[in-house]
N, CA, C and O atoms as a printed pandas DataFrame, in Angstrom:
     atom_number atom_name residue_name chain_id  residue_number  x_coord  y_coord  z_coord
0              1         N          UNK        A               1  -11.681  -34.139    8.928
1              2        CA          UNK        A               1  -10.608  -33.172    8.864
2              3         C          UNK        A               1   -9.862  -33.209   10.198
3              4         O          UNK        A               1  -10.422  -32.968   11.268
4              5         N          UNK        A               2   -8.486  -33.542   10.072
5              6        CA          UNK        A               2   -7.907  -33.486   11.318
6              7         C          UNK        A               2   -7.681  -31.800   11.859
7              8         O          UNK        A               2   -7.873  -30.787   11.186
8              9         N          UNK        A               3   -7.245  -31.887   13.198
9             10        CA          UNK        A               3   -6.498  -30.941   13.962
10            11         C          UNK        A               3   -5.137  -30.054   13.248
11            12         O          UNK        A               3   -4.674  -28.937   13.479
12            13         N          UNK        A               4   -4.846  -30.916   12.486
13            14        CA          UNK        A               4   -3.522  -30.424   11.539
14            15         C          UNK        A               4   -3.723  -29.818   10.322
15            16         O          UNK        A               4   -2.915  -28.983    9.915
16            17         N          UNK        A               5   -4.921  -30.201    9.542
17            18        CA          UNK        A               5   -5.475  -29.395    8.536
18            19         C          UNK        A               5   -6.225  -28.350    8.968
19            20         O          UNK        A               5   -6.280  -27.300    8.328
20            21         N          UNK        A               6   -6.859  -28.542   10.076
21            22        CA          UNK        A               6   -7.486  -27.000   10.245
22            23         C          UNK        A               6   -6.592  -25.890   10.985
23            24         O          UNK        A               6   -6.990  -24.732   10.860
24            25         N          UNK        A               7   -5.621  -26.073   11.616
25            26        CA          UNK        A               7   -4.210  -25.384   11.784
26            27         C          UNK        A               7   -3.706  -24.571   10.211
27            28         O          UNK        A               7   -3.819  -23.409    9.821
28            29         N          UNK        A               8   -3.214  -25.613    9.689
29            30        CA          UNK        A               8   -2.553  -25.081    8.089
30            31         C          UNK        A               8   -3.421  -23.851    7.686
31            32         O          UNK        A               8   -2.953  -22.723    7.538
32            33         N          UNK        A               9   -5.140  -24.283    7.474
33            34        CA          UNK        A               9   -5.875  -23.973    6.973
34            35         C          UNK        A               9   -6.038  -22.739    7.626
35            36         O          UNK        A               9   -6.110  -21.763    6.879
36            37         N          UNK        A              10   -6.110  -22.555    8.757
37            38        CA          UNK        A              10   -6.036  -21.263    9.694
38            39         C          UNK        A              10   -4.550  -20.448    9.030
39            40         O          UNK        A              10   -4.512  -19.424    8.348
40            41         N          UNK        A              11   -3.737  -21.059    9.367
41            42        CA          UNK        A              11   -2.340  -20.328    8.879
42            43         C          UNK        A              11   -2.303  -19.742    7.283
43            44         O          UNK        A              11   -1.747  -18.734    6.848
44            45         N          UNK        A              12   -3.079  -20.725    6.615
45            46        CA          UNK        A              12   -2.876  -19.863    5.323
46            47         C          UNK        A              12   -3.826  -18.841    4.768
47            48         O          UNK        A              12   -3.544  -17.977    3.939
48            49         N          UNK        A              13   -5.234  -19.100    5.455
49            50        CA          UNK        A              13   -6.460  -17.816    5.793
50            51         C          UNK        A              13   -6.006  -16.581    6.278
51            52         O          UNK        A              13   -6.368  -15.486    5.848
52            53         N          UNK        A              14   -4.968  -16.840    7.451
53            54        CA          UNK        A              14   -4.081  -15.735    8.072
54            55         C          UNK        A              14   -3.328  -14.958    7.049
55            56         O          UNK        A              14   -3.444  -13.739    6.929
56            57         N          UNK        A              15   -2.560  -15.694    6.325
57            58        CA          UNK        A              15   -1.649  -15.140    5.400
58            59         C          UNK        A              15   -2.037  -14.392    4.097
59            60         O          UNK        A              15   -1.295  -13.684    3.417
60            61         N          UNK        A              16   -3.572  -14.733    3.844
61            62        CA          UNK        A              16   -4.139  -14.064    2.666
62            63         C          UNK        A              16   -4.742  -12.962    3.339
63            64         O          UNK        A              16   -4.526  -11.890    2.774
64            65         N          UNK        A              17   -5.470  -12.894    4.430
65            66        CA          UNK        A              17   -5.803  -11.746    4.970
66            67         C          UNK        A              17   -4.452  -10.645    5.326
67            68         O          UNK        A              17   -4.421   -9.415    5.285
68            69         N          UNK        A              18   -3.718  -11.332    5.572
69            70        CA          UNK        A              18   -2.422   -9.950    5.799
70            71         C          UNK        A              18   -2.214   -9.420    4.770
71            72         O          UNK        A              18   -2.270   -8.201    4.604
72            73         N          UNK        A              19   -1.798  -10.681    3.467
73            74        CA          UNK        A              19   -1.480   -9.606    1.682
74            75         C          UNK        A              19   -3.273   -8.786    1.561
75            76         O          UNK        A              19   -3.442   -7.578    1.399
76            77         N          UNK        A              20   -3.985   -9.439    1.644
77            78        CA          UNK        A              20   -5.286   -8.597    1.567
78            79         C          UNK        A              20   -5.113   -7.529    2.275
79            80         O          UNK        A              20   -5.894   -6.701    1.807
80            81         N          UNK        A              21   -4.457   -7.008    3.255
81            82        CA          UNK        A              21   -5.248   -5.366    4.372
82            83         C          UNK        A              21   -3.367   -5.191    3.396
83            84         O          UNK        A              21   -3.050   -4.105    2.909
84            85         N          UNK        A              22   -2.824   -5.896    3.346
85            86        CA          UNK        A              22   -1.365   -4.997    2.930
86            87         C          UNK        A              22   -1.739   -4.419    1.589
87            88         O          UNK        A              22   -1.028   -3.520    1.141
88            89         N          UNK        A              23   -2.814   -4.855    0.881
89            90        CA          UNK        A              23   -3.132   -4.528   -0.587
90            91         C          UNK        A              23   -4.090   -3.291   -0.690
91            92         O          UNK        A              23   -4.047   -2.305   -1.426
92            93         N          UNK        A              24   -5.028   -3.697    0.359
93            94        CA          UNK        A              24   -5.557   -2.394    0.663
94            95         C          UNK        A              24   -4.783   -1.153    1.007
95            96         O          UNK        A              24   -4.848   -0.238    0.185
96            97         N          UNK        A              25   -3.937   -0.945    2.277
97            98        CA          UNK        A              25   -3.817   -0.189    2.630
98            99         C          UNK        A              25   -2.629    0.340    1.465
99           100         O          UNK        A              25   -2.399    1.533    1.665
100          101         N          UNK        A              26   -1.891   -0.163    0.417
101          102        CA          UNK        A              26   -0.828    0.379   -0.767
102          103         C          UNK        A              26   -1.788    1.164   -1.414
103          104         O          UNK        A              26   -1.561    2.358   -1.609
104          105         N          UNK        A              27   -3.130    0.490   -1.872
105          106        CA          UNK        A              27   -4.341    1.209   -2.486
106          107         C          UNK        A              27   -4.527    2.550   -1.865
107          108         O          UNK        A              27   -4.638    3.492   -2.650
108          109         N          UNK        A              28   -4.578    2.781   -0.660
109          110        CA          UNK        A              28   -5.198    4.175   -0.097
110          111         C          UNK        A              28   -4.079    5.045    0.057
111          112         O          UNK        A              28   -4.272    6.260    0.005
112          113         N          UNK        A              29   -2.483    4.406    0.311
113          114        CA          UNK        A              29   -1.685    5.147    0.417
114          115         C          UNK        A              29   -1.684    6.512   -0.485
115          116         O          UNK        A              29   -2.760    6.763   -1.027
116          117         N          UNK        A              30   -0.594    7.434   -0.715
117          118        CA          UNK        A              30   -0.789    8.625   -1.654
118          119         C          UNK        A              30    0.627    8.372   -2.035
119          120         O          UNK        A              30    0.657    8.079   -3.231
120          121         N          UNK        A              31    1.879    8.367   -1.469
121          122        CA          UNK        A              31    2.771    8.357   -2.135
122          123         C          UNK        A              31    3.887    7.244   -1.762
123          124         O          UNK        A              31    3.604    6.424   -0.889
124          125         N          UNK        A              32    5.193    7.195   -2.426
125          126        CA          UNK        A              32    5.722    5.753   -2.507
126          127         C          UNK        A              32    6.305    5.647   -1.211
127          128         O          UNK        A              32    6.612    4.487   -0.940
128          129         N          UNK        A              33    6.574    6.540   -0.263
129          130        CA          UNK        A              33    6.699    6.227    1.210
130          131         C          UNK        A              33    6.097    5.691    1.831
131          132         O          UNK        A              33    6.453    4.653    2.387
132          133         N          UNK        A              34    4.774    6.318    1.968
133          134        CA          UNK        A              34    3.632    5.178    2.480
134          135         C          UNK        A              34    3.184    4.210    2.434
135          136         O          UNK        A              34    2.664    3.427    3.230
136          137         N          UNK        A              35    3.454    4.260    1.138
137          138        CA          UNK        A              35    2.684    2.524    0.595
138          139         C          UNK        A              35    4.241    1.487    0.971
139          140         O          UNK        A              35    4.075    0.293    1.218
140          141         N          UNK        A              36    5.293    1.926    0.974
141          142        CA          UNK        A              36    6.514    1.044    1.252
142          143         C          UNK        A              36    5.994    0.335    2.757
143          144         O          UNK        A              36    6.206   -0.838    3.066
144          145         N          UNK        A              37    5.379    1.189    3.470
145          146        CA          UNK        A              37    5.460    0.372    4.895
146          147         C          UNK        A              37    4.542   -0.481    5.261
147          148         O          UNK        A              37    4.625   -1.054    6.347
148          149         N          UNK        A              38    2.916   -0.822    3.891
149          150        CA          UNK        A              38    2.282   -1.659    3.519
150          151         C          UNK        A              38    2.688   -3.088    2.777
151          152         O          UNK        A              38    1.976   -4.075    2.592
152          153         N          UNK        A              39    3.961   -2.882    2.445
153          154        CA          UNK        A              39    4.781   -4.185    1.308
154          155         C          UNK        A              39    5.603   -4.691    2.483
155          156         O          UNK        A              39    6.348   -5.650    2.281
156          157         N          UNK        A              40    5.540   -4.127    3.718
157          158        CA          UNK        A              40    6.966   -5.005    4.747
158          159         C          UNK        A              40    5.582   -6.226    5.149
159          160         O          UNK        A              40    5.649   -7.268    4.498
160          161         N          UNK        A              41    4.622   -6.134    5.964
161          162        CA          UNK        A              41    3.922   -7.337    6.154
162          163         C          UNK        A              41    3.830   -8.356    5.081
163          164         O          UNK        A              41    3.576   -9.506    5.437
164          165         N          UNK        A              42    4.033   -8.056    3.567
165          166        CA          UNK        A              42    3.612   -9.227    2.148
166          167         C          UNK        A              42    4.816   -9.283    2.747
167          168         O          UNK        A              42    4.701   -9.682    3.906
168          169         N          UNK        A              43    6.292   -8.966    2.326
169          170        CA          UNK        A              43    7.202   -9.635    2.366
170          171         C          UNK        A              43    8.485  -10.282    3.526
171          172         O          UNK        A              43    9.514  -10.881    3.214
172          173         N          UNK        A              44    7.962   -9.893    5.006
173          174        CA          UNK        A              44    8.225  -10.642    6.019
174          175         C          UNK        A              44    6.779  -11.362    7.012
175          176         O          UNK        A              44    7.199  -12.380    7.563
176          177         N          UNK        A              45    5.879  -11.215    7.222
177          178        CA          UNK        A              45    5.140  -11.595    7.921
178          179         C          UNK        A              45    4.202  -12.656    6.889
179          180         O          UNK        A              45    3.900  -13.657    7.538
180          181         N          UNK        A              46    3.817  -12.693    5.873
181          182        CA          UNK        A              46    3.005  -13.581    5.138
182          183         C          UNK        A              46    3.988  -14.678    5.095
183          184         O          UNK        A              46    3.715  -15.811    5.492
184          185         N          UNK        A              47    4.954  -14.390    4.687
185          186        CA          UNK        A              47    6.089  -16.143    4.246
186          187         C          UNK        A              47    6.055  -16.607    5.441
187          188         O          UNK        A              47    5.681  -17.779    5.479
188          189         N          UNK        A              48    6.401  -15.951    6.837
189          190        CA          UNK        A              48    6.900  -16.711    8.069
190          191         C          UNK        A              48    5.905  -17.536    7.899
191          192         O          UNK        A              48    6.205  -18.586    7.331
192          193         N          UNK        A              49    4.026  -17.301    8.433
193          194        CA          UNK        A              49    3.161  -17.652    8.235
194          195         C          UNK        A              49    2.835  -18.661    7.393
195          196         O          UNK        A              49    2.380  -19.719    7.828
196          197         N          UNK        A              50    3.053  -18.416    5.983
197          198        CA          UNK        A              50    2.970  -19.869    4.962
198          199         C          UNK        A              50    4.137  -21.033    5.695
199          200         O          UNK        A              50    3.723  -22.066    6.220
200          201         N          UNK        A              51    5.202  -20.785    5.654
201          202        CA          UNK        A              51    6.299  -21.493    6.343
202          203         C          UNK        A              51    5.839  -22.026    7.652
203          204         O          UNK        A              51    6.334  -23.144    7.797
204          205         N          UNK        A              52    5.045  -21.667    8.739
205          206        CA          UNK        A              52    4.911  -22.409    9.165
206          207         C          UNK        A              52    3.155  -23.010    9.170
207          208         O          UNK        A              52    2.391  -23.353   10.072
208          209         N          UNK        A              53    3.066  -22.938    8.039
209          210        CA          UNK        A              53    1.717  -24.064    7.298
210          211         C          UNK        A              53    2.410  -24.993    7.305
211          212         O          UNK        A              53    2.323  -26.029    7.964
212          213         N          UNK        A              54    3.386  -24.568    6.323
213          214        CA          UNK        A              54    4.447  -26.119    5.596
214          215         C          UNK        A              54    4.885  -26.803    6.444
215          216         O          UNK        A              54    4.791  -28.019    6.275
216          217         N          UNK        A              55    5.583  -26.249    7.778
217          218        CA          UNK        A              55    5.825  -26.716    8.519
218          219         C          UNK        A              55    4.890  -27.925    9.758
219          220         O          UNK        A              55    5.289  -28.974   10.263
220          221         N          UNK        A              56    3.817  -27.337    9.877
221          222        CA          UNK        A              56    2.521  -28.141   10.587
222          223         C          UNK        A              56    2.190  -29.473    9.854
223          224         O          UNK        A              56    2.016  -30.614   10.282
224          225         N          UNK        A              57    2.154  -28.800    8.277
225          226        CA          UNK        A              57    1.692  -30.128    7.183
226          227         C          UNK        A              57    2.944  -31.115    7.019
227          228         O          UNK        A              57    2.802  -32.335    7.109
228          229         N          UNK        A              58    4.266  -30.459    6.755
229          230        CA          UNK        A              58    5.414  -31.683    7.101
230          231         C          UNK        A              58    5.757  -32.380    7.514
231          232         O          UNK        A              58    5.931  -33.574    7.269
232          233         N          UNK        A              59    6.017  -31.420    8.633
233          234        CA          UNK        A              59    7.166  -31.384   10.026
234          235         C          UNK        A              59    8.043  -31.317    9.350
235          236         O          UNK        A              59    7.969  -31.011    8.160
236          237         N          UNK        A              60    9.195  -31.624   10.034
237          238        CA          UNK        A              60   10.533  -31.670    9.586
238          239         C          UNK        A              60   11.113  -32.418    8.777
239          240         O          UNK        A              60   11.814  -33.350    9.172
240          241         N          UNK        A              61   10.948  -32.177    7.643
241          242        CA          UNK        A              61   11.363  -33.008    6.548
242          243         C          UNK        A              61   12.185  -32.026    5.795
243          244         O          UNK        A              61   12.216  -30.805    5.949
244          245         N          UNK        A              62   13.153  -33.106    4.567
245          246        CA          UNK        A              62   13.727  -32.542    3.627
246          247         C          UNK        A              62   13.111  -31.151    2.741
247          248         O          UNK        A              62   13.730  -30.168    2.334
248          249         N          UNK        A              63   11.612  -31.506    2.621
249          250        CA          UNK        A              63   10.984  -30.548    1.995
250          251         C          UNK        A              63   11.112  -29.385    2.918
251          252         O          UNK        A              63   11.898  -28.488    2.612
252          253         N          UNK        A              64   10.447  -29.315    3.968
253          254        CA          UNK        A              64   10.066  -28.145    5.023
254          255         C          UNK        A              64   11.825  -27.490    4.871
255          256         O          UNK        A              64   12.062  -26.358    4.450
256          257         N          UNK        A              65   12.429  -28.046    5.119
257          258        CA          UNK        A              65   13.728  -27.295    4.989
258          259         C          UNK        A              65   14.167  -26.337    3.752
259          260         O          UNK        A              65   14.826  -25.313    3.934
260          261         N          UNK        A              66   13.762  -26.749    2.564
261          262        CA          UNK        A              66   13.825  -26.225    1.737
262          263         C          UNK        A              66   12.984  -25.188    1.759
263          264         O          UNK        A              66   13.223  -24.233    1.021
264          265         N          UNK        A              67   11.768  -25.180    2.665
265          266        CA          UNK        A              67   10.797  -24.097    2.380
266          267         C          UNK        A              67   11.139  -23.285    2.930
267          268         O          UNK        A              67   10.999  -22.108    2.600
268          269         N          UNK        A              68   12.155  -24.046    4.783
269          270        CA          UNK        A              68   13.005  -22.680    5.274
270          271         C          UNK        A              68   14.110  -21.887    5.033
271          272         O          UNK        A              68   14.582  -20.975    5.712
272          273         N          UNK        A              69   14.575  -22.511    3.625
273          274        CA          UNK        A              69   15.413  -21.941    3.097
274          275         C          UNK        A              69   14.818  -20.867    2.480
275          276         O          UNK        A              69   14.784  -19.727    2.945
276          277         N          UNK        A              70   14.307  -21.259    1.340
277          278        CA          UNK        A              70   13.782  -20.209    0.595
278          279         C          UNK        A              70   13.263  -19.021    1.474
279          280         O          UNK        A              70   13.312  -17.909    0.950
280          281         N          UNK        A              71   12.777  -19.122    2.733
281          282        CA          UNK        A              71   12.223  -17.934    3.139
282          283         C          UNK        A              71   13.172  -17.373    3.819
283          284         O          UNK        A              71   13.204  -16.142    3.826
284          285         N          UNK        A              72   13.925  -17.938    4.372
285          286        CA          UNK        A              72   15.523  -17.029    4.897
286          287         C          UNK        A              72   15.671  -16.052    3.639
287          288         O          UNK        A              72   15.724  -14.832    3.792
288          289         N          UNK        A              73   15.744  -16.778    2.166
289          290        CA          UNK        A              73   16.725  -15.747    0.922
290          291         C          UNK        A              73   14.921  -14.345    1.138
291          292         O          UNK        A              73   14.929  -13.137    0.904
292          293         N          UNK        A              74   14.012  -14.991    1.507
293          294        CA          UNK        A              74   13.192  -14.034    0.730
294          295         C          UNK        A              74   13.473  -12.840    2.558
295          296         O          UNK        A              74   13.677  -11.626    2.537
296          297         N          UNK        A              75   13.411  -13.440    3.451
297          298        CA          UNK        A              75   13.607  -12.474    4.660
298          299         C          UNK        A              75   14.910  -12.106    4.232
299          300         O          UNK        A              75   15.339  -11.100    4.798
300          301         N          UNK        A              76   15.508  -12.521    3.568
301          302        CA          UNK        A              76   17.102  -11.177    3.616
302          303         C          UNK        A              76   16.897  -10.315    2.233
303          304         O          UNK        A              76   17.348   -9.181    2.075
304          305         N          UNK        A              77   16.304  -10.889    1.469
305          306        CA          UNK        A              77   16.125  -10.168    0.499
306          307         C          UNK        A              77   15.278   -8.722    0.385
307          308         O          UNK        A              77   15.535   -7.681   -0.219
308          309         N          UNK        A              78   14.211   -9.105    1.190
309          310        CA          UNK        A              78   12.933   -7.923    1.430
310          311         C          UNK        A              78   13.556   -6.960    2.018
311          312         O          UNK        A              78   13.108   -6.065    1.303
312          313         N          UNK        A              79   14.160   -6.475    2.671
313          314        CA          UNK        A              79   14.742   -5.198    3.269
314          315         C          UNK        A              79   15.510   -4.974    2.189
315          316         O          UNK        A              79   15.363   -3.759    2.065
316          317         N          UNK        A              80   16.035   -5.220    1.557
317          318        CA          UNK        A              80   17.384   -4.935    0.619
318          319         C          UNK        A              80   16.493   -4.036   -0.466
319          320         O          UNK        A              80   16.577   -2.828   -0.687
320          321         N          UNK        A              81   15.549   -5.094   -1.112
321          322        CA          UNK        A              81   14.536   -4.882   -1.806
322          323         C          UNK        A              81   14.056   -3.378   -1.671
323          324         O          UNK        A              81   14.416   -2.487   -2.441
324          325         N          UNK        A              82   13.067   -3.181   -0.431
325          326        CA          UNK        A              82   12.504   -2.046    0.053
326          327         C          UNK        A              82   13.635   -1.052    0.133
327          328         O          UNK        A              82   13.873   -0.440   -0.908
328          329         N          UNK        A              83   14.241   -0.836    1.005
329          330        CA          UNK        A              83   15.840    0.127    0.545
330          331         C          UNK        A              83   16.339    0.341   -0.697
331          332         O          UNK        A              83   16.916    1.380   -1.018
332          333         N          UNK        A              84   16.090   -0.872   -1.637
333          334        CA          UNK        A              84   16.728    0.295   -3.045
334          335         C          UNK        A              84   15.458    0.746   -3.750
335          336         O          UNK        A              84   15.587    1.391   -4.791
336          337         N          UNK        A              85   14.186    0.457   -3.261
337          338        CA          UNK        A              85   13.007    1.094   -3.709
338          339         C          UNK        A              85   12.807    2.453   -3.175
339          340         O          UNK        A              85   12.488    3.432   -3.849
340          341         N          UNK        A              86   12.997    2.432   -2.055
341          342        CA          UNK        A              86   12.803    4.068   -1.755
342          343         C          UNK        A              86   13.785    4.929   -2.069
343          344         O          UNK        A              86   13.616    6.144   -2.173
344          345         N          UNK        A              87   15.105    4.194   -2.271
345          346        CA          UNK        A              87   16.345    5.015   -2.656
346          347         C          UNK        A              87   15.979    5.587   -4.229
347          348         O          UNK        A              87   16.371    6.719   -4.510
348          349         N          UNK        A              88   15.249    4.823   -5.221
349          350        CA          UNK        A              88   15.125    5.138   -6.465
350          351         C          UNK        A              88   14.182    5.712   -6.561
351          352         O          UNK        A              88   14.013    6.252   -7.654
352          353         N          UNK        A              89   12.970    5.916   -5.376
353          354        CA          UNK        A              89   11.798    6.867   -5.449
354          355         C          UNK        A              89   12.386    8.239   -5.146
355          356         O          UNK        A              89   12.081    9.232   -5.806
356          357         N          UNK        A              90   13.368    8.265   -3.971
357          358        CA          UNK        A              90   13.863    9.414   -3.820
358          359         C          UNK        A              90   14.840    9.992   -4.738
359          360         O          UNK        A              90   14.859   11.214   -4.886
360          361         N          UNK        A              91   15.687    9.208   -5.397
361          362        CA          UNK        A              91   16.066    9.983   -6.466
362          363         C          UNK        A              91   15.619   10.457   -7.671
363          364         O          UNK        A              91   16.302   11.273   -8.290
364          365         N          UNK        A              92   14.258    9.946   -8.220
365          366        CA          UNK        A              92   13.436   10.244   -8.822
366          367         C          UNK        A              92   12.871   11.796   -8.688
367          368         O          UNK        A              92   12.611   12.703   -9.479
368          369         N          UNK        A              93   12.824   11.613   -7.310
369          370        CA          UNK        A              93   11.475   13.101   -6.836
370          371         C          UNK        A              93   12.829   14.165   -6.655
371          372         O          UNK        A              93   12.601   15.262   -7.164
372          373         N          UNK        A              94   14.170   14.041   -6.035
373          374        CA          UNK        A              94   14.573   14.683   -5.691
374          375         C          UNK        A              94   15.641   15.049   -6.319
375          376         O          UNK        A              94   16.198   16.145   -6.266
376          377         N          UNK        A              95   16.141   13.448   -7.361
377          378        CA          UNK        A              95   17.336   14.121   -8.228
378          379         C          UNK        A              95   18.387   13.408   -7.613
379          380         O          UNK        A              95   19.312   12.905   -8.251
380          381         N          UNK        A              96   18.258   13.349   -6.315
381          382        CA          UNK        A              96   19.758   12.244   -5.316
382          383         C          UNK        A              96   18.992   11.764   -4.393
383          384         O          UNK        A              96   17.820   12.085   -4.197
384          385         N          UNK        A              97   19.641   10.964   -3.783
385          386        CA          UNK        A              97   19.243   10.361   -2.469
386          387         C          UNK        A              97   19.677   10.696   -1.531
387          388         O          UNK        A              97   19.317   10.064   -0.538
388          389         N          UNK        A              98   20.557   11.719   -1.348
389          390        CA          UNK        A              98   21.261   12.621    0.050
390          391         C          UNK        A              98   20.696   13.689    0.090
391          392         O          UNK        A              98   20.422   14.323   -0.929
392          393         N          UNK        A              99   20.317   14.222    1.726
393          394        CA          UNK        A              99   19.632   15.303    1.699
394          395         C          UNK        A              99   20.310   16.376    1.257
395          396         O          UNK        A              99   19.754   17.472    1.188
């Protein structure tokens, strides 16, 4: 086993343990505020992480690029995401989303 597989292999152990404590801690949360600030590590900190697996196992190739694409749409997407989730939890509980 090279130096480069046990890197990846580290990086993607890393990345299941983060969705793992992010899965836990949505589990213990109580309501949809709380658990929102358990879903920001799955959806910015796990991809960087896989991304740069792909990246170690590549390098810079046509592929790896594509993988940094895709995680740019998923890093712009995840905030957007989380913002109209709490916007629709709060209008749920409250009826509007303005105080």
């Amino acid at each position: 086993m090279s130096p480069r597989e046990i890197i990846v292999y580290l990086l993607l152990g890393l990345a299941t343990l983060i969705v793992l404590a992010s899965a836990v801690g949505i589990l213990v949360m109580r309501d949809p505020y709380q658990k929102l600030h358990y879903v920001s590590p799955v959806a910015v900190v796990a991809p960087v992480v896989v991304g740069l697996a792909v990246l170690v196992q590549s390098g810079f190739t046509e592929d790896s690029a594509q993988t940094w694409l895709a995680l740019i749409f998923v890093l712009a997407g995840g905030p957007v995401l989380t913002h109209a989730t709490i916007r629709a939890a709060r209008i749920r509980a409250e009826g509007d989303w303005r105080r």
